[in-house]
N, C-alpha and C positions, 0 to 999 in steps of 0.2 A: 478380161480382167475388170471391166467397168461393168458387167451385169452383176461378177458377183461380188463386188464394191455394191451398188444397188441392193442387191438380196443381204449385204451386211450392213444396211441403213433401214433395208429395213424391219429386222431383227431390232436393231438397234430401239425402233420406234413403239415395236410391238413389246421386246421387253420394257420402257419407262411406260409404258400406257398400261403395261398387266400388274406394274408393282404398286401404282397408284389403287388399280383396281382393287387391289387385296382392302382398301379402303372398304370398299361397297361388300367385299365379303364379309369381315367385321360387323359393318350394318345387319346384314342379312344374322349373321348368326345370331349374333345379342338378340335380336327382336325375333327369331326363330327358335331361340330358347323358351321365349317366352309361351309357345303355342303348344308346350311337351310338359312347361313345369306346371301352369297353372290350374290344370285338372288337381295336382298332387295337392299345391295349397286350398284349392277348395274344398277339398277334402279337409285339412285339416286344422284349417281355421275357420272353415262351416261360414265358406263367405256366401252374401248376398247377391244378386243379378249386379246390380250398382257395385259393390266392391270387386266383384271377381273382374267385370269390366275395369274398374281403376287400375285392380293388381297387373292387369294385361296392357292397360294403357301408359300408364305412369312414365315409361321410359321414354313414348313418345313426347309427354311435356318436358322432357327435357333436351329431346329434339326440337322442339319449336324455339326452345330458347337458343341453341346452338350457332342457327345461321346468321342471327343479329350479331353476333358475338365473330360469327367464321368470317364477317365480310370485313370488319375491320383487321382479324388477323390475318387475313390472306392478302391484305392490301399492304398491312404494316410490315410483317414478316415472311410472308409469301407462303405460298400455297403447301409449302415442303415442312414448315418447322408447324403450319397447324394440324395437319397429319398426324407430328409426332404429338404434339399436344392431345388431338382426341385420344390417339394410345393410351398416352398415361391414366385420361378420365377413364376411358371405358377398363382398364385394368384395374384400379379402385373400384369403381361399380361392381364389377365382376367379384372380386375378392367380399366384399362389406354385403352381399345378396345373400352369397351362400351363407353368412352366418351372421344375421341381423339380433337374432337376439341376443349372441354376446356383447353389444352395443347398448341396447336400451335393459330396461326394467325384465326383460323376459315373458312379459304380460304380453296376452294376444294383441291387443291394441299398439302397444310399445313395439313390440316385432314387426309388425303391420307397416307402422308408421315408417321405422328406419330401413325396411325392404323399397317402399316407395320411394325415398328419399334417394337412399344408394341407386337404384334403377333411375330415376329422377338424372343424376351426375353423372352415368352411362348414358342416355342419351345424350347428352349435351356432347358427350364425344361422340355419340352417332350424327348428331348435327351438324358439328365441324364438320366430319368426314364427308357427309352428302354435300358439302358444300366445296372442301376443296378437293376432292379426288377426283368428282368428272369436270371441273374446271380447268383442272392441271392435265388432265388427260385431250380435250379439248383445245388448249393451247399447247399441246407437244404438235397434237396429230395432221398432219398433213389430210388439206383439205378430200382430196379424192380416198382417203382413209380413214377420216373422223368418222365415220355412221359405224364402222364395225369394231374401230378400237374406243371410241365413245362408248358403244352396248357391250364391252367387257365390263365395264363398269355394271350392269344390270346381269348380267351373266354372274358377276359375283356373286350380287347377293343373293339369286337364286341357291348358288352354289354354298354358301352361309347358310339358308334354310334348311339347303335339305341336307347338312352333316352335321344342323345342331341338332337334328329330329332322330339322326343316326348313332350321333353321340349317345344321345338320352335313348335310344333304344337299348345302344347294349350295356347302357351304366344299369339300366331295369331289369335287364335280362340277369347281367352280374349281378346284382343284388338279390334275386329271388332263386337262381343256381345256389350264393352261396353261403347267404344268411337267411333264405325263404322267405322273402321278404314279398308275400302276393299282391297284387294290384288294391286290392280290400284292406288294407291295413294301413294305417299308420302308428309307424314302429318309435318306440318310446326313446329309444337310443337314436341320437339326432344326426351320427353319422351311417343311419341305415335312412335315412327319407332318401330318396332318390333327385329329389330337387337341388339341394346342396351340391352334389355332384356334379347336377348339369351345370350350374351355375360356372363352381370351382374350372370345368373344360374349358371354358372362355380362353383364359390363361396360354391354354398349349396354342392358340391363334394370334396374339397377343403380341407377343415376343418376336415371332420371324417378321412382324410385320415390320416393327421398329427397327432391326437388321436395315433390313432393307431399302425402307425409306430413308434411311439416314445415308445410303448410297447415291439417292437421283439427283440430279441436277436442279436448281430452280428452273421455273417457269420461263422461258425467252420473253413471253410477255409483258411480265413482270419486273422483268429484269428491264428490259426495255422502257416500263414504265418509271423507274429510278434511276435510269439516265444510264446503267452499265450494257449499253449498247453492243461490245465486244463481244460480253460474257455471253449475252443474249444469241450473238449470230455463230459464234462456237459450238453453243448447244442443237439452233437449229441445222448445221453443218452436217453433226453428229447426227440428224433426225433422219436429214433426204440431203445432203451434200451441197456443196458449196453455191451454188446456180440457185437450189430452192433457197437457199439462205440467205441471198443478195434479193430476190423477188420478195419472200416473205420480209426483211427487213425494211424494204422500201415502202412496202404498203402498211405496217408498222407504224414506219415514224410519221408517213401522210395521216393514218388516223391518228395518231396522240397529239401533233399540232390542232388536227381540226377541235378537238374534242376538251370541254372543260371538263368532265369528269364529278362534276356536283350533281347534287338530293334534286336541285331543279331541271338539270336535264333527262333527268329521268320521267320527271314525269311533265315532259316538253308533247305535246302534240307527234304523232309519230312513236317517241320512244314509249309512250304511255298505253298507243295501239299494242305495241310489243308486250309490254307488261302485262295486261288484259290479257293475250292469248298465252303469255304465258303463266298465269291465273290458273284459265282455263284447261289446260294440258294437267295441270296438278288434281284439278279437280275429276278428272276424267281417269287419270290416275288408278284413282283413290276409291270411288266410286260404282265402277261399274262391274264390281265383282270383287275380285281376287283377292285385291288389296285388305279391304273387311273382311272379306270370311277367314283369308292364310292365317289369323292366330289364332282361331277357334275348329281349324280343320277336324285333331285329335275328337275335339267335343262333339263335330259333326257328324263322325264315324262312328262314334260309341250309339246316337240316336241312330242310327240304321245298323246298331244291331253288332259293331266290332267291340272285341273284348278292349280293355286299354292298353295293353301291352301290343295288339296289333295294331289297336289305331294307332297309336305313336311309330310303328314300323312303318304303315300303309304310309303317312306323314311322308316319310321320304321318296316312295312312290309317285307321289304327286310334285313331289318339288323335282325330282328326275327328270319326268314329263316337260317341265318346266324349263329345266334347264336344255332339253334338246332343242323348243321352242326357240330357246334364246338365239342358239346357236343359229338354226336358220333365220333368223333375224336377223343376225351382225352379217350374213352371207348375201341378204337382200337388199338391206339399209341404200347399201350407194348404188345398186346395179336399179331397184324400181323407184325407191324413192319412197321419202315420207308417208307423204296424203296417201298413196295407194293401198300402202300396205294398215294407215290406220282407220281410212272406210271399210277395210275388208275385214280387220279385228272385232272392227264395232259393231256389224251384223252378226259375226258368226259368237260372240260372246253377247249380243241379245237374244239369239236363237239358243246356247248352250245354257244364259241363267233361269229362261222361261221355261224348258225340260226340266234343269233341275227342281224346279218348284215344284212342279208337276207331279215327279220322282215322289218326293216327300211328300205332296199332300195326297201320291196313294199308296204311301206307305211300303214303298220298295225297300230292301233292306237288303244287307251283304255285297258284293263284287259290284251291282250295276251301280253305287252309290262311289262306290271307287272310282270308278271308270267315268263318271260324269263329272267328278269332284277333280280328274286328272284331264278332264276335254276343258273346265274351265279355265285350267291353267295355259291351254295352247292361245288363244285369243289376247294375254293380258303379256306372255312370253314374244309372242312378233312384234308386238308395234304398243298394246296399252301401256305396259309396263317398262321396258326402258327407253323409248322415243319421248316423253316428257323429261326424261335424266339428260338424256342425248339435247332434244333440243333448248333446255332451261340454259344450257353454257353454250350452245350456238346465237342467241337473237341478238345477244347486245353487244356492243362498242367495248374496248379493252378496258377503255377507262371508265365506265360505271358498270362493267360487266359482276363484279365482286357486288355493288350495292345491287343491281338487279336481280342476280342468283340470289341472295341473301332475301330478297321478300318473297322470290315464288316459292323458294327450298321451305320458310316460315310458315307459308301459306300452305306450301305440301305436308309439311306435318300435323298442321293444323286438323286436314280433313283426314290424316291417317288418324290421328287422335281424334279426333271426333267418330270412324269407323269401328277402331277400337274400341273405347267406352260403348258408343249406344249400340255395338250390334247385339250383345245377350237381351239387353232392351227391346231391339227390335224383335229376335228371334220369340220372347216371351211377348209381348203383343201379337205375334202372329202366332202363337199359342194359344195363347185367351181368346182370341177372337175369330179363327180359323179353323176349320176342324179338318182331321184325315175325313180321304171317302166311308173310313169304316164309320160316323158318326159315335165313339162310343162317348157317354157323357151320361153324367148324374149328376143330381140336385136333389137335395132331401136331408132333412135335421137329424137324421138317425144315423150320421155318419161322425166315429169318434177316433180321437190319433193317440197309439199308444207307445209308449216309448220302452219297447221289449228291443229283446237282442235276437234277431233283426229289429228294427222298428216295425209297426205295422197300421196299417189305415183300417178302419172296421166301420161296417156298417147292418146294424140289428137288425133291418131288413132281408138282408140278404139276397141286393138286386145288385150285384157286383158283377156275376159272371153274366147276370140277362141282360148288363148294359154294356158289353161288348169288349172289356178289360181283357184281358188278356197280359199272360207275362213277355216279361221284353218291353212292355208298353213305359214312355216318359208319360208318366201321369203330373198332368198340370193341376195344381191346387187352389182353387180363388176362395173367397169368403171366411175361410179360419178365423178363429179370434184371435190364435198367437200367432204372430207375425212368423215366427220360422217356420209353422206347416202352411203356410202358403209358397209356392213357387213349384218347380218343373223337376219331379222325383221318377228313381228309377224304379221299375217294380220287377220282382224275382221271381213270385208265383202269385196266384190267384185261386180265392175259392167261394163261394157266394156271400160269404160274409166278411172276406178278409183278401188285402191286398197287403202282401209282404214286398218290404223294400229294403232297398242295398244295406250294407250292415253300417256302410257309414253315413248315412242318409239322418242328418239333425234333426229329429222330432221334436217338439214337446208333448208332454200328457196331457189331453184335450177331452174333456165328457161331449157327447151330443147333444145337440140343441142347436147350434146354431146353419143358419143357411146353408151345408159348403155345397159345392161346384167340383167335380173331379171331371178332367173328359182329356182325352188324347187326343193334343191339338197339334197342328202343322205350323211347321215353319216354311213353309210353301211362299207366302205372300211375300217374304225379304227378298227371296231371290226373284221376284216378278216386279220389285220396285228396282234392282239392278239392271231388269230387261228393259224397262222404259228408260233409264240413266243411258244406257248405251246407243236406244236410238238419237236422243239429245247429242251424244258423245258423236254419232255417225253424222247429225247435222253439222254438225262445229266440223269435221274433216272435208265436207265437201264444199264450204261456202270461206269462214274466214283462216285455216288452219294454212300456213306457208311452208313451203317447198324451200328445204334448204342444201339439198343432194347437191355436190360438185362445187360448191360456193363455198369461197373463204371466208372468214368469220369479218376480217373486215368489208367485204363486199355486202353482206348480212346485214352489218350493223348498218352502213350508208344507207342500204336501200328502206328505211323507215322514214327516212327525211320526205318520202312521196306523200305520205300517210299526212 
């Protein structure tokens, strides 16, 4: 009778830690939307390297702003009613994206604008949520259980990626079945763009989540923190039964006496070490792959040669990969521990980002670009990826635990926003200045852009095909005089005089005469600047990274007083 009392506590624990999770799913989809629709708007508002980054980044600044904002609601109102609040935001966002320019002037700029904005207000409930979903999850879970029901939390949002990518497969698939609506078009009727749609799906995630959450209990710690001490040891009763609940409350209320709970203890000698490595964890995050390239996947696929209707398939592929990752993660978390499993991450994803470079700078294209782009997910799914979620709500004390998640969560999206924005950046710097091993590349005034249907690159010379073009090639454009033929264009066929490019490929008509620079460049170098980020990331795991397997959170939080 008392084991399977036991097995129904801990059901009990598993479902309040899976319902929070659905938080982090949320996360994952909203910003995994983002990595299916934005090929479609660059297409059809003929964005720039800098904008099509913004259009991808935007909802992160709205994440950065989220956790200043989540620490005083999860303090004031706890960790359950700001849940429901990011709902509501990321449901507005969701709704006002798909149809931004009923809102403004309808002008490319005016639509532009209020798509940022709305995505902008979604994040901000993607922000709450990373802030209180693994906090709340964190404070249910029983210590010898926190590492695997903490990484449901990152489980999510893998799970979020890879069925907003699925979504948006078969919304594309349904649109070219049954209005013919091909990958090459954008359709004049604004209920045939395929973007709309992804957006509008949010919605069906949306809904069960708020169900739900409005079922869970508050936080015990929380509760404890406002003095409802009862309500508090009921909940954790309900978690692991009445014995964990006399233990956990005792250690409890010793850490809420000791602990003032202010902006200065946080950053006290000790809690301040904490801070720092938790900094660091965000950064490592963020950095050492995954993170950057997951919303540019789609685009990474089509340069190795996938139609876009498969890259957005393959898309799921990869986030699959991911999520089995995860799964043996949350199954290792408390049995090896932290450190071991994040030095082993951070080798085998600097060995998987320096391959992939490799890949591209020699031009490999089809399945093996799959199949590397799915091994970089396993490194970032064990330990880079949800052990900085996992331990951002283990380091700290009860009572500044809300203001310390609140700056590393801040600081996390900072470098996710900053990965987003400057990787087409980066990717086109290692364009321009990198070449494939095939060297193909041309320099010469006799090259002119015309703006036919296809467009097309021409050069009266006729050293096109002697200089090693080839179709399929992303032909990089430097030295134009109008700024929209310059940048990273697809080309369809080749013939000594003439490079034809995608039909929606923005030209303008340009005479010859001036400088240009055509050459098929690699984006090889980005993924060898993630290979040294992870040896960095492998230092940090063997010297200052802390072991927090089998320790309760207040034993955690004491032990910085050494520091």
């Amino acid at each position: 009778m008392a084991a399977a009392s036991d097995g129904a506590r801990r059901q009990n624990a598993f479902a309040l830690a899976f319902v929070a999770a659905i938080g982090g799913f949320l996360f994952g989809f909203d910003l995994g939307l983002i990595g299916a629709t934005n090929i479609y708007l660059r297409d059809q508002f003929h964005l720039s390297d800098g904008e099509f980054g913004f259009v991808t980044a935007s909802a992160v600044l709205g994440c950065i702003i989220g956790p200043p904002i989540g620490f005083w609601l999860c303090d004031a109102i706890g960790r359950k009613r700001t849940m429901l609040i990011a709902s509501i935001l990321l449901a507005i966002g969701a709704i006002v994206t798909a149809v931004p320019d009923l809102i403004g002037s309808g002008s490319r700029d005016s639509t532009l604008f209020v798509f940022n904005l709305f995505r902008f207000l979604g994040g901000v409930g993607v922000g709450l949520c990373s802030v209180a979903s693994p906090m709340y999850i964190a404070e249910i879970a029983p210590a010898d259980r926190r590492g695997r029901l903490g990484l449901m939390y990152q489980f999510a949002i893998v799970m979020g990626h890879a069925i907003a990518p699925l979504i948006a497969f078969f919304i594309v698939y349904w649109l070219r079945v049954k209005y013919g609506v091909t990958p090459a078009m954008v359709p004049e009727n604004p209920w045939l763009q395929p973007w709309r749609w992804m957006f509008f799906s949010e919605m069906a995630c949306i809904v069960p989540f708020v169900f739900f959450v409005a079922r869970l209990p508050f936080s015990p710690r929380w509760l404890a923190e406002k003095g409802r001490f009862d309500e508090a040891q009921t909940v954790l009763t309900m978690v692991d039964g009445p014995e964990y609940a006399e233990r956990e409350m005792a250690e409890i209320r010793s850490a809420l006496n000791e602990e003032r709970g202010s902006w200065a203890e946080l950053f006290a000698p000790g809690m301040r070490f904490a801070l720092f490595i938790g900094i660091l964890l965000t950064f490592f995050n963020n950095w050492t792959g995954w993170s950057v390239i997951g919303g540019y996947i789609p685009r990474l696929l089509e340069l190795a040669g996938f139609n876009r209707e498969s890259a957005i398939g393959n898309f799921v592929v990869v986030y699959v990969a991911m999520g089995i990752t995860t799964l043996l993660s949350m199954s290792l978390t408390d049995r090896i521990g932290r450190r071991p499993l994040w030095q082993f991450a951070s080798l085998l994803m600097a060995a998987i980002t320096f391959v992939t470079g490799y890949l591209f700078y020699r031009e490999v294209s089809g399945w093996p670009i799959l199949v590397i782009l799915g091994l970089v997910t396993i490194p970032h799914g064990i330990a880079l990826g949800g052990l900085p979620w996992l331990m951002m709500s283990e380091l700290f004390p009860t009572r500044i635990r809300a203001k310390a998640v609140s700056i590393t969560t801040t600081v996390l999206w900072l470098f996710i926003f900053g990965g987003a924005y400057l990787f087409p950046m980066i990717t086109g710097f290692s364009q321009k200045h990198f070449l494939t091993s095939r060297h193909a590349q041309l320099t010469s005034n006799s090259i002119a852009f015309a703006n036919t249907q296809p467009p097309t690159i021409r050069d009266s010379q006729q050293q096109l095909e002697k200089a090693g073009f080839r179709p399929g090639d992303q032909v990089t454009v430097m030295g134009a005089t109008n700024a929209s033929n310059t940048g990273t264009f697809a080309v369809s066929s080749v013939t000594p005089d003439v490079l034809t490019l995608a039909a929606t490929t923005p030209i303008t008509a340009e005479a010859a005469g001036a400088n240009v620079t055509l050459q098929v460049g690699s984006v090889g170098a980005a993924f060898w600047l993630f290979t040294a980020i992870c040896f960095l990331s492998f230092l940090f795991g063997i010297t200052i990274m802390p072991e927090t397997k089998g320790r309760t959170l207040e034993e955690i939080g004491r032990s910085w007083q050494k520091h």
